[in-house]
C-alpha positions as CSV (number, residue, x, y, z in Angstrom):
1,X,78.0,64.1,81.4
2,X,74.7,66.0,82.2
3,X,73.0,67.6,80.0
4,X,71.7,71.3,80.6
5,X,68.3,72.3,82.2
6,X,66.1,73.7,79.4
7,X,65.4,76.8,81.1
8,X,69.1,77.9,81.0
9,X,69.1,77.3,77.2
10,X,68.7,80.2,75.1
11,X,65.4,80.5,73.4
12,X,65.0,78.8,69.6
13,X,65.1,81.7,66.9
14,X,61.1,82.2,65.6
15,X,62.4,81.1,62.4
16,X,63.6,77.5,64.1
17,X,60.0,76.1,64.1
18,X,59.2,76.4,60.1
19,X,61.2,74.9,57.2
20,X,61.5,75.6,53.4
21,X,60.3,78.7,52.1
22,X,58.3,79.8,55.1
23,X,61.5,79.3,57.4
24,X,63.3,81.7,54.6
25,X,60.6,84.4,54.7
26,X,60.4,83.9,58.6
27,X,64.3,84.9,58.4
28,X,63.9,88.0,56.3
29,X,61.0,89.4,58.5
30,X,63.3,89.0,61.4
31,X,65.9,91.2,59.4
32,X,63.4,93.9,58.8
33,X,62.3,93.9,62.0
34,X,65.8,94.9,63.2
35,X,65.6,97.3,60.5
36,X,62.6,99.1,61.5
37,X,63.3,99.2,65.0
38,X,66.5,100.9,64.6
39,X,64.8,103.2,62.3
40,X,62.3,104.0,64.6
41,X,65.4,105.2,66.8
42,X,67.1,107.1,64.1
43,X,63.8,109.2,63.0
44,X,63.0,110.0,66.5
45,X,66.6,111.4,67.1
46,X,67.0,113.0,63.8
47,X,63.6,114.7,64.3
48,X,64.6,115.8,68.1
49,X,68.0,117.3,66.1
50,X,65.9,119.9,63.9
51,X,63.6,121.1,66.7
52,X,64.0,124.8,67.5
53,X,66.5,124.9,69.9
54,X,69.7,125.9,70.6
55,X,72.5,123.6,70.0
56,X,72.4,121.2,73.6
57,X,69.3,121.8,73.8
58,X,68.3,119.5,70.6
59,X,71.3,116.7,72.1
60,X,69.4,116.7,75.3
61,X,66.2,116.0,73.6
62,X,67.5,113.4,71.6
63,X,69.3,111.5,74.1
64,X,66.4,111.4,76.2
65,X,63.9,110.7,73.4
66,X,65.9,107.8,72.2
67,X,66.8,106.6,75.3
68,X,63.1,106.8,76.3
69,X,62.4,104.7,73.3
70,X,65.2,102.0,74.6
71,X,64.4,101.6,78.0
72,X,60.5,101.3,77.1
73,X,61.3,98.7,74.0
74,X,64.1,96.7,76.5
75,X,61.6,96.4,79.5
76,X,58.3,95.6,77.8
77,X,59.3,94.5,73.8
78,X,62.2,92.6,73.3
79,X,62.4,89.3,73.3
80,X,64.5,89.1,76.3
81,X,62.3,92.0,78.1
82,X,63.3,93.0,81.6
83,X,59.7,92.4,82.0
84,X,57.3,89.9,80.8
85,X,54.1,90.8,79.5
86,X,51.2,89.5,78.0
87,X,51.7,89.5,74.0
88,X,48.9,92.7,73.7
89,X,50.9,94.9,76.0
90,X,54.0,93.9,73.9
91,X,52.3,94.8,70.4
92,X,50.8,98.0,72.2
93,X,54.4,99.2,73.4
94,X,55.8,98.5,70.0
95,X,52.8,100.1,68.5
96,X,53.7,103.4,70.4
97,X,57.2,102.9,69.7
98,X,56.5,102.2,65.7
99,X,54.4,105.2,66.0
100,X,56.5,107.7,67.6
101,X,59.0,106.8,64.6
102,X,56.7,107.8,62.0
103,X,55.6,110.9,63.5
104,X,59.3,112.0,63.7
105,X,59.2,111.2,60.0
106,X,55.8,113.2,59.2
107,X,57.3,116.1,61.7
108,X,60.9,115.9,59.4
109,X,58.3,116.6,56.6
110,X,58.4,113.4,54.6
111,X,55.0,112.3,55.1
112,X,55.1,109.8,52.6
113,X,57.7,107.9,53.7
114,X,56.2,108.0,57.4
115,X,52.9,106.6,55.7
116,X,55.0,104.2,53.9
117,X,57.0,103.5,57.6
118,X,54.2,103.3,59.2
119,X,52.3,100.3,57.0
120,X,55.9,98.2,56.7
121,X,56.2,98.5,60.6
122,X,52.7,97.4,60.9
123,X,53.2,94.3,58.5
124,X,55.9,93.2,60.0
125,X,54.9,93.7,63.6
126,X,51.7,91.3,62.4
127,X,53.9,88.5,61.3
128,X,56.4,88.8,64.3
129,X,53.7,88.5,66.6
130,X,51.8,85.6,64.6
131,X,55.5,83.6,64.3
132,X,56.3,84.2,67.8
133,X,53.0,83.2,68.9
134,X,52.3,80.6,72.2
135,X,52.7,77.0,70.1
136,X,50.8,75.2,72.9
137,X,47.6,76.4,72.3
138,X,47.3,74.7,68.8
């Protein structure tokens, strides 16, 4: 039996290269990055749903927001991008992205919680891009 070629394997999860307690909170910050990036999507569209306009109007804006937000995260800022690109353009498309979600939230008028969005999205974009960092140039 042969075994696979590496480059057909699926990429180790980020939290595959730590152990212990660091391998736990690696885990959980993987979590809330999920969490803030589909928050990120529901703010924008809930935000695009209030704006002055009749009824289609605010589903057309919405759709297209949103789906502006998805094609730009799946080409340039997911893991398995369309497109690779080096790790600053990554953190400066999800630093758009991050941001467009808590402007939605300072436009819904909670401008607390978008201050509050905007410093856990930061956080956890730090630690995503330190964990997922390139290991060979230790």
């Amino acid at each position: 039996m042969t075994q696979a070629n590496s480059s057909n394997r699926a990429p180790r999860p980020e939290w595959d290269h730590y152990s212990g307690i660091l391998r736990t909170f690696v885990m959980w910050n993987a979590l809330l990055a999920f969490v803030v990036e589909v928050a990120m999507l529901v703010f924008v569209g809930w935000w695009a749903l209030t704006l002055d306009l009749p009824w289609w109007g605010r589903i057309l804006v919405a759709a297209g927001a949103v789906g502006a937000l998805i094609a730009l995260w799946g080409s340039f800022a997911a893991p398995k991008a369309r497109f690779k690109v080096a790790t600053p353009a990554v953190v400066a498309v999800k630093v758009v992205a991050f941001a467009s979600g808590a402007v939605a939230l300072w436009g819904l008028g909670f401008g607390v919680a978008a201050l509050v969005y905007a410093v856990v999205a930061a956080l956890n974009l730090t630690v995503t891009t330190y964990v997922r960092r390139d290991r060979k140039r230790r």
